[in-house]
C-alpha positions as CSV (number, residue, x, y, z in Angstrom):
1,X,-152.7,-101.0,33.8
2,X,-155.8,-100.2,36.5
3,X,-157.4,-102.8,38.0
4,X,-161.1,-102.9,38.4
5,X,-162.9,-106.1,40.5
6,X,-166.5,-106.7,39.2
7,X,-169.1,-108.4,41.2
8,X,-171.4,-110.3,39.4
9,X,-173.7,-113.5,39.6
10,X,-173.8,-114.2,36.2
11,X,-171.2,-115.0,34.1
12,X,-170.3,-117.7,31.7
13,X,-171.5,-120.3,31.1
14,X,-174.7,-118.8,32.2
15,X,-176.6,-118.1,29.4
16,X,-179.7,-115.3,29.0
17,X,-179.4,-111.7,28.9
18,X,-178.1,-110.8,32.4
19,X,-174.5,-111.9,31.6
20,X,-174.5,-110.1,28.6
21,X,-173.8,-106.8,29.9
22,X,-170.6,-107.3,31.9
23,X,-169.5,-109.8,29.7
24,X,-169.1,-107.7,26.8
25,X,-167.2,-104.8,29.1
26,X,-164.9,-107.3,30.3
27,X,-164.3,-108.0,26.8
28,X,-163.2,-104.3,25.4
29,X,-161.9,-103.0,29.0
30,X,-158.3,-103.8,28.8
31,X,-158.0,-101.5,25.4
32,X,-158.6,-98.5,28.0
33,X,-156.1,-99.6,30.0
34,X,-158.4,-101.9,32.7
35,X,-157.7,-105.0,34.1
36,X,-160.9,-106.2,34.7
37,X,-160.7,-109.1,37.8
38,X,-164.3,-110.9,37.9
39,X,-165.6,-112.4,41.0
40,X,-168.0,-114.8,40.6
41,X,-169.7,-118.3,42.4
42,X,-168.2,-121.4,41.6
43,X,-171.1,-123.3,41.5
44,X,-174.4,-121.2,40.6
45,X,-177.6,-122.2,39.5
46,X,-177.9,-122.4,36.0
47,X,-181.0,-121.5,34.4
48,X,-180.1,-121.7,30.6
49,X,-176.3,-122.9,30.0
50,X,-174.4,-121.3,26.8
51,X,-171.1,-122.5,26.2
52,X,-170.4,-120.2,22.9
53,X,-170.0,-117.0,25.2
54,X,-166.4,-118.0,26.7
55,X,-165.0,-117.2,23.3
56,X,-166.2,-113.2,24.7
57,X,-164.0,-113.9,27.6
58,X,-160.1,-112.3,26.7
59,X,-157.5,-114.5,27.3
60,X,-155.8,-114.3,30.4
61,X,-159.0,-112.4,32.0
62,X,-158.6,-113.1,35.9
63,X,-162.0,-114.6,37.3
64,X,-161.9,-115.5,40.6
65,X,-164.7,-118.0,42.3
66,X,-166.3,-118.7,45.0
67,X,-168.9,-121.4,46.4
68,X,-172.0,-120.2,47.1
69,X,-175.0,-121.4,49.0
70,X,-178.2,-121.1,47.8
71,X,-181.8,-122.0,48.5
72,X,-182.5,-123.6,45.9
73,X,-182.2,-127.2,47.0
74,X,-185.1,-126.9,49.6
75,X,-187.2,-124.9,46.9
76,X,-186.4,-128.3,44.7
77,X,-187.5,-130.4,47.2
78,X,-190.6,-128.5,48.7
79,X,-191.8,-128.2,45.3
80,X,-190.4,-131.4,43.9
81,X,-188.7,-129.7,41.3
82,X,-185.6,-130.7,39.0
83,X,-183.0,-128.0,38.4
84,X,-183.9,-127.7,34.7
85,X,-187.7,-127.1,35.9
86,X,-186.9,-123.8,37.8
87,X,-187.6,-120.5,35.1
88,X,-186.8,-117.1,35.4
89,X,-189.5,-114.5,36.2
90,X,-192.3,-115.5,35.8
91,X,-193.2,-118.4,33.5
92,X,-195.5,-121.1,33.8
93,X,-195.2,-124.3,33.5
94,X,-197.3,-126.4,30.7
95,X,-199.7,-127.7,34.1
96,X,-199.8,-127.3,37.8
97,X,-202.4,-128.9,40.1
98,X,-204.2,-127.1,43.1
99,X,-201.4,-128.7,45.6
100,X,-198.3,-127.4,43.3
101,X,-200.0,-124.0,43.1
102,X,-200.0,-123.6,46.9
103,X,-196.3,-124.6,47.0
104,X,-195.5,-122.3,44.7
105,X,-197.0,-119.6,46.7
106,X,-195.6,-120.3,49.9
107,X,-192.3,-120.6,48.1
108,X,-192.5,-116.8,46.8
109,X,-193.8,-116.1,49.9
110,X,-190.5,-117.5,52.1
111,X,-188.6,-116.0,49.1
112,X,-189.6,-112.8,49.6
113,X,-189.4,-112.3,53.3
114,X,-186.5,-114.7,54.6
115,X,-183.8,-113.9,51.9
116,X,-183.7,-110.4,51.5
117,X,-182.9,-108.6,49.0
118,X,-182.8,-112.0,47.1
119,X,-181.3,-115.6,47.8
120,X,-177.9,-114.6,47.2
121,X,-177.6,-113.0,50.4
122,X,-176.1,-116.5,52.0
123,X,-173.4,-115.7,49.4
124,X,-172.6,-111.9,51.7
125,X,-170.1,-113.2,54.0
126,X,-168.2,-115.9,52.6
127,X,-167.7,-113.2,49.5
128,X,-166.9,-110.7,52.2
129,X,-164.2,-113.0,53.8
130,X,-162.6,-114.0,50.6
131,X,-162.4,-110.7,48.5
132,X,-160.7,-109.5,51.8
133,X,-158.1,-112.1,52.1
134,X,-157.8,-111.7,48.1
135,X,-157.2,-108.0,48.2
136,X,-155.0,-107.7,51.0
137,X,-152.0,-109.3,48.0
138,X,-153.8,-108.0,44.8
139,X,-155.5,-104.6,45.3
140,X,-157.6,-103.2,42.8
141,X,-158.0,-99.4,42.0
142,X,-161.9,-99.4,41.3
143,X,-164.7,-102.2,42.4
144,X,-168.1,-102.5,40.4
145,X,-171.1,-104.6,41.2
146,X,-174.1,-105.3,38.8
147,X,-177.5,-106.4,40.2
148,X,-179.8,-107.8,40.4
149,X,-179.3,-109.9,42.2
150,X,-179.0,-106.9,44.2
151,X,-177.0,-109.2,47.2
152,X,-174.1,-108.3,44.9
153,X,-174.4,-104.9,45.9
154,X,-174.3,-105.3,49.5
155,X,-171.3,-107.4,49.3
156,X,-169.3,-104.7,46.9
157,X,-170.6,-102.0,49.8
158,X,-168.9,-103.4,52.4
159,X,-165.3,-104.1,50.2
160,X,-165.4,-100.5,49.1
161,X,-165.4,-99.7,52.6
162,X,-163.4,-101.9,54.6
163,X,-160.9,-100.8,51.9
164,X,-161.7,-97.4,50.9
165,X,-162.0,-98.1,47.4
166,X,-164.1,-96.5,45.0
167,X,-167.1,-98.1,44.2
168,X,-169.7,-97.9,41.0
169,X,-173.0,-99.9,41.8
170,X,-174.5,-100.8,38.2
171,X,-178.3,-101.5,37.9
172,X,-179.3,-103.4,34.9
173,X,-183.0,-103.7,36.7
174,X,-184.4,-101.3,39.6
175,X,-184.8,-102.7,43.5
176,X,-187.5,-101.8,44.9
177,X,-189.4,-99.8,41.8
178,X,-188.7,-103.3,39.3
179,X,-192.4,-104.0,38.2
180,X,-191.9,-107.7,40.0
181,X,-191.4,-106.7,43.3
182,X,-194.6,-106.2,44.4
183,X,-195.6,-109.2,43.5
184,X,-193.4,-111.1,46.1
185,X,-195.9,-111.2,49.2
186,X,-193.9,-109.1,50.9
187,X,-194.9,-108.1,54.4
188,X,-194.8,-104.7,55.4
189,X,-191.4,-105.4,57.6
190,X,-189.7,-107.0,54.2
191,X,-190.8,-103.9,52.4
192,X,-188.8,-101.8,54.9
193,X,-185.9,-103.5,54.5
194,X,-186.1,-103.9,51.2
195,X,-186.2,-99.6,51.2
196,X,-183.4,-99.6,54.2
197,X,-180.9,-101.5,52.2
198,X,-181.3,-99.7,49.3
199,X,-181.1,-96.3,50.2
200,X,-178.1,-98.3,51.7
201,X,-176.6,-99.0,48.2
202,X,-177.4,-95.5,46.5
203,X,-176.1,-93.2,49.5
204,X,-172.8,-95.5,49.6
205,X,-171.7,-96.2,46.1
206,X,-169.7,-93.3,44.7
207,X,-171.4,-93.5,41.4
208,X,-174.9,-95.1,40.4
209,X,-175.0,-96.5,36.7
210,X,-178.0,-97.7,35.2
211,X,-179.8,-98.3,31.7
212,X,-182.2,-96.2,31.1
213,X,-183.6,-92.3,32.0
214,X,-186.6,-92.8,33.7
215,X,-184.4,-95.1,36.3
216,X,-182.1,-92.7,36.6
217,X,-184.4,-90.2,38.0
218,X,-186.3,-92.6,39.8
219,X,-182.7,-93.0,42.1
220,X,-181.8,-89.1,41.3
221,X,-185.1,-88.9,43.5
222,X,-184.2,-91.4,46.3
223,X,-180.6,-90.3,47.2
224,X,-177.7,-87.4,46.6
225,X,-175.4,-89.6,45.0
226,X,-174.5,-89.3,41.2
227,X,-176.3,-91.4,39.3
228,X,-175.7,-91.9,35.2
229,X,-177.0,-93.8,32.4
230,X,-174.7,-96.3,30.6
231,X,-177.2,-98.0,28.4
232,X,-177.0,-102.0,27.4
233,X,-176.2,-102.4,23.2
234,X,-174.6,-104.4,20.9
235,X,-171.4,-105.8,19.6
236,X,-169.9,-105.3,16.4
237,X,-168.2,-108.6,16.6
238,X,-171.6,-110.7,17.1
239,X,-173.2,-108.8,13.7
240,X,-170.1,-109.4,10.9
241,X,-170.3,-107.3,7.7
242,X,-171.4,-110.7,5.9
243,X,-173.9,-110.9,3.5
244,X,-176.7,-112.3,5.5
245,X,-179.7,-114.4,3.5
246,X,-183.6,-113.7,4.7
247,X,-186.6,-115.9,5.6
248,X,-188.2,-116.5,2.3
249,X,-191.0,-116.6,4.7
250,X,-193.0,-114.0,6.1
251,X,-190.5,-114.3,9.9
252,X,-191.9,-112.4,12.9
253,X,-189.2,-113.1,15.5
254,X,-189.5,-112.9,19.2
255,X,-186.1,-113.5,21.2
256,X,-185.5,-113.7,25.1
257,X,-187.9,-114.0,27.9
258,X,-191.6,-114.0,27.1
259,X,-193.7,-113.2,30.3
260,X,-197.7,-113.3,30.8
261,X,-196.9,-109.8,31.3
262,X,-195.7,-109.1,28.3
263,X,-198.3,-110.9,26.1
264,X,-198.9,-108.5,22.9
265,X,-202.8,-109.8,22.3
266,X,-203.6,-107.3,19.8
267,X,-201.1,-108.7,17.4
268,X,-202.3,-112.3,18.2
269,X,-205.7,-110.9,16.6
270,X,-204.2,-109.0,14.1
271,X,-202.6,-111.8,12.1
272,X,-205.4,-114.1,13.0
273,X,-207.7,-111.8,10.8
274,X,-205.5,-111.3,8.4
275,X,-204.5,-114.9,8.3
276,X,-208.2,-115.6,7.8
277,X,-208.8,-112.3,4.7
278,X,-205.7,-113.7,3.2
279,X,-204.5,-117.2,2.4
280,X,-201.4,-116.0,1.0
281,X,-200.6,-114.5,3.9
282,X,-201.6,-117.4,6.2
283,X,-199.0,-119.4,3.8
284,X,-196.5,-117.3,4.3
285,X,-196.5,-116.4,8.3
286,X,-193.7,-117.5,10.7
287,X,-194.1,-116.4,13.9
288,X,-190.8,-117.9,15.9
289,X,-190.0,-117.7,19.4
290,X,-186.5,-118.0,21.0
291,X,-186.0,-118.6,24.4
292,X,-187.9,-118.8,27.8
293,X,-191.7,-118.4,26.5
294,X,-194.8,-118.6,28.9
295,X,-197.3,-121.1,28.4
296,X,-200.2,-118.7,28.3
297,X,-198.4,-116.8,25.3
298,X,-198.6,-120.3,23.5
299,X,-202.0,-121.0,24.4
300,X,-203.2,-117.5,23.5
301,X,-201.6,-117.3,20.0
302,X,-203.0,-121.6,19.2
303,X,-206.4,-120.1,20.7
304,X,-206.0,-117.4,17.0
305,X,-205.9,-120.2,15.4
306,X,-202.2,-119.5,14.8
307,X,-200.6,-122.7,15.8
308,X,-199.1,-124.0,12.7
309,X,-197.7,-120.7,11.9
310,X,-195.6,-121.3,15.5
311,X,-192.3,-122.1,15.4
312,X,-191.0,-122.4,19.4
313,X,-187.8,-122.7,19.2
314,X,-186.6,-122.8,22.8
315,X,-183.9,-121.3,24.3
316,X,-180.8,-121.3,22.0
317,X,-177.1,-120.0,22.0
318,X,-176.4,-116.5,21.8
319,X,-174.7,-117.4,18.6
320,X,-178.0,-119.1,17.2
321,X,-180.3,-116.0,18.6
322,X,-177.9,-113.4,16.0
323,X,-178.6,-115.2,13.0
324,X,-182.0,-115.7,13.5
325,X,-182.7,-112.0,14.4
326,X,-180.4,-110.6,11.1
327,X,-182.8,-113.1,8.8
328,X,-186.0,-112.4,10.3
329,X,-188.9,-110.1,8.6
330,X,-189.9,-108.7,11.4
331,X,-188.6,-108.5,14.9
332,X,-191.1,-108.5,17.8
333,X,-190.2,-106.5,21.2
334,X,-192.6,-106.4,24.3
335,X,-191.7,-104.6,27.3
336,X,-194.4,-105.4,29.6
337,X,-198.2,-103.9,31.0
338,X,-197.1,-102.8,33.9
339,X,-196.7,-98.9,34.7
340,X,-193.3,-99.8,35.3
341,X,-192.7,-100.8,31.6
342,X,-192.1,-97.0,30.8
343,X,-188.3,-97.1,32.2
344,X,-187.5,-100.4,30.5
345,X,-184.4,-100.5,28.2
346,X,-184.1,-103.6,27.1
347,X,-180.5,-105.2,26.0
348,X,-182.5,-107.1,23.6
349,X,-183.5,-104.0,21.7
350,X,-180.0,-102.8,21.2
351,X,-179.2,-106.3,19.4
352,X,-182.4,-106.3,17.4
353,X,-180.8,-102.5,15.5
354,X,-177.7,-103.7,15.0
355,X,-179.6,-106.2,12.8
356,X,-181.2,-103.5,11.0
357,X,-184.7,-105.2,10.5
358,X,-187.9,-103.7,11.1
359,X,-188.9,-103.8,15.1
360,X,-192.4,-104.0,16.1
361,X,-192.4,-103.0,20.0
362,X,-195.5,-103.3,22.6
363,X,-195.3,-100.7,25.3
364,X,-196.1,-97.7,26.8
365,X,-196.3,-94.4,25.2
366,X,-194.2,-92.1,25.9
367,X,-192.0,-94.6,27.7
368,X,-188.1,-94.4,27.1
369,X,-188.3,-96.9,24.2
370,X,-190.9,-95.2,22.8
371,X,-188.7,-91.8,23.2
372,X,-185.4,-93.6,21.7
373,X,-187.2,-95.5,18.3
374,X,-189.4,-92.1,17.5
375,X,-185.9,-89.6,17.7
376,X,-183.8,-92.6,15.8
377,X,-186.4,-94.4,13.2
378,X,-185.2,-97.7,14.6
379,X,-188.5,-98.9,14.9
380,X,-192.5,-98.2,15.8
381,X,-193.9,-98.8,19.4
382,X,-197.4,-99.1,19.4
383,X,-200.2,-99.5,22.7
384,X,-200.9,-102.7,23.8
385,X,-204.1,-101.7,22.7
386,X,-203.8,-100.2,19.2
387,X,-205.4,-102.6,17.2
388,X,-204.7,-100.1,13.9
389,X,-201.0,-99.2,14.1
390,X,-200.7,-103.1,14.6
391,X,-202.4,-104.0,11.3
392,X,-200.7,-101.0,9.6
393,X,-197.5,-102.0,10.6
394,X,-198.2,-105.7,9.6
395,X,-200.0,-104.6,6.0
396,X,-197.0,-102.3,5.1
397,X,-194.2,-105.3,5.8
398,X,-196.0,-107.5,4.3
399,X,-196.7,-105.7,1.3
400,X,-192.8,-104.7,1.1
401,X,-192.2,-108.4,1.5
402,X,-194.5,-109.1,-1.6
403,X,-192.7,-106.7,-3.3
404,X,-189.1,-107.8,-2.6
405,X,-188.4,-105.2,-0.6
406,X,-185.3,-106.1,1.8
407,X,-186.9,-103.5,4.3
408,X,-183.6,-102.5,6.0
409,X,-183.7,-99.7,8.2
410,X,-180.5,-97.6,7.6
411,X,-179.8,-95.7,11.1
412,X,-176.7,-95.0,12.9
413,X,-176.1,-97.2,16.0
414,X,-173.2,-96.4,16.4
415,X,-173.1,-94.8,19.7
416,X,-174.5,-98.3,21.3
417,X,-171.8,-100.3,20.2
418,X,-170.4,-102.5,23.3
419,X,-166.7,-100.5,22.9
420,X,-168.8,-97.6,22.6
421,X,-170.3,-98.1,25.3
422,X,-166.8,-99.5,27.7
423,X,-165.9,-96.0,26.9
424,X,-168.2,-94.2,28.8
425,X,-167.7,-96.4,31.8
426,X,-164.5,-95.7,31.3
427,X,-164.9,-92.3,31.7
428,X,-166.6,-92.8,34.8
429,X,-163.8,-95.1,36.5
430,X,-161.5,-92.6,36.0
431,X,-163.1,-90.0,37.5
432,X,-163.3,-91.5,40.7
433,X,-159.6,-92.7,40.4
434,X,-157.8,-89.7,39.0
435,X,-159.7,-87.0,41.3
């Protein structure tokens, strides 16, 4: 049996979409003959907590730990913050005052300049010195990292080195070209840095894995080393054969992280208008929300007039987040404003076609998504803009619901199944083992 040692932040119980990815290779790896080691922090700060994804974790999986020290505890107390108060991206909270605004700022600022790439990097050396004296009685054949937090890369860098083993740097998110980053008041010094240590990471690793095409050329363009797409999916195992039973209400479903950026206002004023043309269909609207949701998206959809159609549910168990995407209507998907947006892959989407509902995605044209749903009929992608498509879309499955129409949309996903998917890396492991 080979043994592979992944580096990642996020594992269980951490809950969200970034331990989804790994978690779910872990899980199908040792029926390709891998022994997957994880090395992880002992002690990380939890964002969202989901206990129901150890059950992923094979028995007798090796995880190794580590403390780690982060910045998190003078960000809590600058800001005078609680643990449970600290989002991901970029969400706002309900209210902020003048003073709290200016805090914040200076926080992203000293974020974005001190701890470079990301406040992990206190985590570099102790991982260094352990994995070290860990691997001197337990080797491994292959080591993989998965970022961001991109710290996790530097760390497998130096391993792979120190003792020449191959090395795959996954990117679930770009560095430097991730449609946040230049948002972090960065000073022109950070910025080089930033572009130093990742050229760093691409010219070192002897493969570069990521999710999608357009991110794959976009590090094709930056460095000589092979780069190849592994995309995120689903698993079989989360989407049983079971007969599953659908809203007898009109459901538009909206799972994951909600940003500002990501705010679909068209279809806000779509169903507002049709909500006001048709009191049946007012009656019969669900819009739900499932997981980390800005407060501007709430506002903007109560400011339609909307707001006892709203159903936000908060951040649930992965468990939770399946059923309600296989009894949904509708499922909403909304990759973002930014220019950026085009090389977006979400994991989200891969779970939402497993379901085999009807997707309604916001995004770029001509984007990867949009590329991916028009060759495979998973879904439509419409402009942020398209004020048509959006009530065509929403007049057609609303009409099919009227009529009893289950609306299923039968298309092979096959090929983005989780062991699918462990396959391919797979394939890449051994080539860098067996040449």
């Amino acid at each position: 049996m080979k043994r592979v040692l992944i580096i990642t932040y996020y594992w269980p119980p951490f809950g969200g979409s970034g331990v989804q990815r790994w978690l779910k290779f872990v899980k199908y790896l040792n029926d390709f003959g891998y022994s997957p080691v994880v090395y992880t922090p002992e002690n990380p700060e939890f964002m969202s907590v989901d206990q129901t994804l150890f059950k992923d974790i094979p028995h007798g999986t090796e995880v190794i730990k580590n403390r780690i020290v982060e910045p998190y505890s003078l960000y809590k107390f600058f800001t005078g913050k609680k643990s449970s108060d600290i989002k991901p991206g970029y969400i706002k909270p309900q209210k902020i005052s003048y003073l709290s605004s200016l805090k914040e700022s200076l926080s992203l600022f000293i974020r974005g300049n001190l701890f470079i790439p990301d406040p992990k990097i206190l985590w570099l050396h102790p991982s260094i010195k352990y994995l070290n004296r860990y691997l001197k009685d337990n080797p491994v054949n292959i080591v993989v990292s998965t970022g961001p937090p991109h710290s996790m890369h530097l760390i497998a860098k130096k391993i792979s080195k120190q003792h020449s083993i191959p090395w795959i740097a996954d990117f679930r998110d770009p560095w430097t070209q991730m449609f946040n980053f230049k948002h972090l008041k960065h000073t022109w010094f950070a910025k080089k840095i930033h572009q130093r240590l990742e050229k760093g990471v691409l010219d070192s690793a002897d493969i570069i894995v990521t999710v999608s095409p357009t991110i794959r050329d976009q590090f094709a363009s930056m460095s000589k080393s092979r780069v190849e797409v592994i995309t995120n999916g689903y698993d079989c195992s989360d989407f049983d054969s079971s007969e599953t039973i659908l809203d007898d209400t009109f459901s538009i479903t909206y799972t994951g992280l909600f940003m500002v950026g990501q705010n679909p206002t068209v279809l806000w004023r779509a169903l507002s208008a049709k909500c006001d043309a048709d009191p049946n269909f007012k009656r019969d609207l669900r819009i739900k929300l499932a997981g980390n949701i800005d407060i501007s998206i709430i506002n903007q959809i109560e400011f339609y007039g909307l707001k006892e159609n709203l159903f936000n549910l908060g951040y649930l168990p992965h468990k939770e987040v399946v059923r309600l995407q296989k009894e949904s209507r509708v499922l909403l998907l909304s990759l973002g404003m930014e220019p950026e947006a085009k090389g977006i892959m979400t994991g989200k989407f891969f779970e939402y076609i497993a379901t085999k509902r009807p997707i309604l995605a916001f995004g770029p044209k001509g984007g990867d998504m949009d590329l991916i749903m028009e060759s495979s009929g998973f879904g439509n992608l419409v402009d942020f803009e398209d004020y048509r498509k959006t009530m065509e879309f929403i007049d057609l499955r609303y009409s099919n619901y009227c009529n009893g129409n289950t609306d299923y949309i039968d298309s092979d996903a096959s090929k983005f199944s989780r062991k699918s998917l462990t396959k391919d890396l797979v394939f890449l492991m051994d080539s860098l083992i067996d040449k």
